[in-house]
N, C-alpha and C positions, 0 to 999 in steps of 0.2 A: 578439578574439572569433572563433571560427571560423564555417565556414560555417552550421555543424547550429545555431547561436545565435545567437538573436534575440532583442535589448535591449527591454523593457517599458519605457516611463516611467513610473515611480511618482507620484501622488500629492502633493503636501505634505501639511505634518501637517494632519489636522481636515478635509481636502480629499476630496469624494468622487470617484470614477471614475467612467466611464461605466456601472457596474451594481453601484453602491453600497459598495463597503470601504472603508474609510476605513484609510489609510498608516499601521502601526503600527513599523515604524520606518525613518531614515533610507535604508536600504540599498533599490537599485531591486526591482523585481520583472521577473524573467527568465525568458525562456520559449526550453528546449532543445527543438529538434525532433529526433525519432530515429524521425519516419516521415510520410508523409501526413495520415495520420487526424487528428483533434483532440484523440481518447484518447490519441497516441502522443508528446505533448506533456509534458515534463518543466515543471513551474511551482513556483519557488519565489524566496522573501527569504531566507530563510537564509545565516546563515553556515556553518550544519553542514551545510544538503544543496547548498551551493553548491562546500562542499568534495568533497563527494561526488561530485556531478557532474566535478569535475575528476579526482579518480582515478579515474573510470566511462572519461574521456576515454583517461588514459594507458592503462588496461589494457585498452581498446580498440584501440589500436594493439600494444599488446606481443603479442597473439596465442596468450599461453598459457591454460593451465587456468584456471579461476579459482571461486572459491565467494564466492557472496551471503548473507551472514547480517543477519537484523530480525527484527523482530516481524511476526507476523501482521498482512496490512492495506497495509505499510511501503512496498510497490512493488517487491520484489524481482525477480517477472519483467518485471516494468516497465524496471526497469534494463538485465534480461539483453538484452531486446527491443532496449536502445539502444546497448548494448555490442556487438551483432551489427550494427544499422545503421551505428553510428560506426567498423565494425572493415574491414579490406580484403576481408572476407569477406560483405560486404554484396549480393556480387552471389548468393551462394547461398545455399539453404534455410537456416530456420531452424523446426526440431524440437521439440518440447515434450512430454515424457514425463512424466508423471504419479506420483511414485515413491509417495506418500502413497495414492493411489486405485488403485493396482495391485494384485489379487495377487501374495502372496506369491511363487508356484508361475510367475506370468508375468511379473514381475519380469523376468529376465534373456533372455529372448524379445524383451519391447519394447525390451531396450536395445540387446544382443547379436544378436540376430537367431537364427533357428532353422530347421537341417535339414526336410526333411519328414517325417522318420524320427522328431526330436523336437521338431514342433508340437502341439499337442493343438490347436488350432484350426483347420486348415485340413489338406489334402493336400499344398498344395503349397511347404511352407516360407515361413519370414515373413523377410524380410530385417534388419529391426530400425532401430533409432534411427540406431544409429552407420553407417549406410549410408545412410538417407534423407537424412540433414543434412551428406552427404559434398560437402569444399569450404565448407560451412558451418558451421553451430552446433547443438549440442544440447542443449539445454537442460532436466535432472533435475530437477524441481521435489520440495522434500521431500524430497533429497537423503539426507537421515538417516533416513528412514524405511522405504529401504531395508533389507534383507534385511543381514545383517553378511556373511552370502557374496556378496553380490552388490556391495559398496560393496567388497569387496576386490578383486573381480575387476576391478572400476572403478579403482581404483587401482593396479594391476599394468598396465591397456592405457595408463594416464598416463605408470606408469614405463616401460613396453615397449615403445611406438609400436605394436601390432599388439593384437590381438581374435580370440577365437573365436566361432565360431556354435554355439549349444545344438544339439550330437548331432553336434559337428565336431571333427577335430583340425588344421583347415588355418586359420594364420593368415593375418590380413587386415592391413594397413597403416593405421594410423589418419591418414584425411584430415580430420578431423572436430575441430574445438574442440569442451571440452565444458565446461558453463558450469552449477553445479551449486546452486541456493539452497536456504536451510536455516533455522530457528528459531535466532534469536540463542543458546541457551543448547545447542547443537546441537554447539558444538566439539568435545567431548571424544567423539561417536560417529564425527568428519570425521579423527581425528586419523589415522588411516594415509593419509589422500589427501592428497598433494603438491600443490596450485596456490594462488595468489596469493588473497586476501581481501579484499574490501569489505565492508562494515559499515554497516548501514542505519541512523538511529537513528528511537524512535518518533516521530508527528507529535507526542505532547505534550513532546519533548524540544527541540521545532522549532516552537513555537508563532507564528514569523512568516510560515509558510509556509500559517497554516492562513486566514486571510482573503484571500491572492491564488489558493488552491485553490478556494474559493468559489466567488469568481468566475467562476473557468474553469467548474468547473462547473453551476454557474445558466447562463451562456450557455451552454452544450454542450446541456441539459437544456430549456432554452426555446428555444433553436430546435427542437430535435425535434419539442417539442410545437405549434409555430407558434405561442407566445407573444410577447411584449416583455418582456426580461429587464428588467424596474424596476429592482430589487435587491435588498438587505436594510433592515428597518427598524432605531434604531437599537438596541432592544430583540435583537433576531436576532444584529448582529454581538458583541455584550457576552457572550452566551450561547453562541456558536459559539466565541469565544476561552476561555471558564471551562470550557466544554463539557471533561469526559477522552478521550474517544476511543479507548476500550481497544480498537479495531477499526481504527485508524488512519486513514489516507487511504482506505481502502474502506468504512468504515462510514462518513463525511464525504459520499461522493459518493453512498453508496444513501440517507443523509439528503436530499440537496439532491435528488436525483431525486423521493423521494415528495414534498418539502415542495411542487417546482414543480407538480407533479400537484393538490396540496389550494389552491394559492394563485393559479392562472391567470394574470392578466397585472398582478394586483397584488405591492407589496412584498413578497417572503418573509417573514412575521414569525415570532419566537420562538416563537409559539404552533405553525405549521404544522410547524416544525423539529421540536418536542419529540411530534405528534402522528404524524411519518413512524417506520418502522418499515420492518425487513427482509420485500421481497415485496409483496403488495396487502392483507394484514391488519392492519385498522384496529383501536386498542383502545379496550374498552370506554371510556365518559364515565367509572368508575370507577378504571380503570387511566389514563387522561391525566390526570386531575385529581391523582393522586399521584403520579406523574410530574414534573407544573408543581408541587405542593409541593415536594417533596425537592429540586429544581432551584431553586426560588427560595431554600429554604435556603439550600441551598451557595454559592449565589450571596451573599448578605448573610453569612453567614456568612465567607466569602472575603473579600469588603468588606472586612469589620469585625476581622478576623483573629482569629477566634474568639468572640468578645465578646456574647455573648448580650443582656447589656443594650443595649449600642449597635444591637446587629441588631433587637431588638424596637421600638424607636424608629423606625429605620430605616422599621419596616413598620407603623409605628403600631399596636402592638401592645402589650396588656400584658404585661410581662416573663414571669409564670406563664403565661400562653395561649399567647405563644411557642413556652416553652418544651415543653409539649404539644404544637406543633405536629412541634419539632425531634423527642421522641420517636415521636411517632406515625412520620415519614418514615424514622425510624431512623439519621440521620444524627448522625457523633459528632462535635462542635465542637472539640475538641483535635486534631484534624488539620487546622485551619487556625492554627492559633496556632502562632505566628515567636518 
């Protein structure tokens, strides 16, 4: 194990930890550091983000191009951030361009850098990405969402080693790694840029990962607060595992931050999880209560792999009232049946 890693002891099975997950399977829980901070903490059980981590490793020492493809949520700069620490260029800047929230029109300014003759923002010329992060890394966020002139020009300074400045004809020498993430389904707009690939997968592709993430973040989010991390009750952790996560490990963490907020220095419960939300708005008793229905559905319903009679049981319910329920949430029970 190298130095940026550092061994977790897991759990046994049914065994809680110091802030409540209980070991959902044999494999330890691993925490890679790729900086100071406690956010700059890589955490996982997986076997798909423990492979990940190791080609984050290699292609941290190889030093070339490289593109990050996941899902929204998935960590991608997350990565990039660790691929610059773990890389020999850790002792320089590291850059973050915004390709997604950029104009179009300044697209190639933040990246390229620009004359004073053709800044529209200042008098005195902007020097750009590829010169701030020189010796270091630059990191294109939304790589794809680039401009098709500007992701070509991107790819000509990969294939050319040198760069121009908007309203220049003097090239420059690229001293600059540049480290480029993107939406998994993003390939076929990357395909003229030459560099090497990592591939994030979602958290619910990695559902081992999602109870030692927890934790890190409940402790992260209770200290803030000058709480005592409790933990999860056992209702919380069953819910956080069925939970989908179409938001991934970012909507996971803005979960556990509001639920520490609504639960103080008692156990997280399922309830507080289902009533956080993105920001400080709280939803109506009308919108949480069918919330906790549809969630409980899917939850028995998941159980019971579909099975409506057995789920009405489950909830002491009569089968028809159930079954009312299941319409009312709108959830369809043939998408848990195996």
């Amino acid at each position: 194990m190298s130095d940026n890693q550092t061994s977790l002891e897991a759990p046994g099975p049914g065994i809680l930890n110091p802030v409540g997950v209980a070991a959902i399977s044999s494999r330890p829980v691993v925490e890679h550091r790729s900086g100071r901070r406690r956010g700059d903490r890589i955490i996982l059980a997986s076997g798909v983000s423990q492979r990940a981590v190791d080609q984050a490793s290699a292609l941290a020492r190889s030093g070339s191009a490289l593109l990050i493809l996941g899902p929204s949520g998935s960590g991608r700069q997350h990565f990039a951030r660790a691929i610059h620490e773990w890389s020999q260029r850790a002792g320089g800047p590291l850059v973050v361009v915004p390709g997604g929230g950029t104009p179009e029109g300044l697209q190639a300014r933040e990246i390229f850098g620009a004359t004073p003759e053709a800044d529209p923002l200042s008098t005195g010329g902007y020097e750009g990405g590829l010169v701030h992060a020189a010796e270091g890394t630059l990191v294109i966020e939304r790589i794809d969402l680039l401009s098709q002139a500007v992701r070509r020009r991107v790819a000509e300074v990969l294939r050319d080693g040198v760069f121009r400045r908007e309203g220049s004809n003097e090239t420059t020498a690229l001293r600059t790694r540049i480290i480029g993430t993107a939406d998994t389904h993003a390939e076929n707009a990357l395909s003229g840029i030459t560099a090497q690939t990592l591939k994030l997968a979602s958290l619910a592709e990695r559902a081992e990962d999602i109870l030692p993430l927890a934790a890190h973040f409940l402790a992260e989010f209770a200290e803030e607060a000058g709480v005592s991390a409790v933990g999860f009750t056992v209702d919380a952790r069953r819910w956080l595992v069925e939970e989908s996560w179409l938001g991934n490990v970012r909507e996971l963490r803005e979960r556990i931050r509001q639920a520490v907020r609504l639960s103080g220095s008692g156990s997280v419960s399922a309830e507080a999880l289902m009533l956080s939300t993105e920001g400080d708005e709280v939803p109506s008793f009308k919108e949480a209560k069918r919330a906790f229905e549809t969630r409980y559905v899917e939850g028995l319903l998941r159980r019971c792999s579909g099975n409506i009679s057995r789920a009405a049981r489950l909830a002491k319910k009569d089968r028809k009232d159930f079954y009312d329920v299941i319409r009312r949430t709108g959830v369809d029970p043939t998408q848990f049946r195996s």
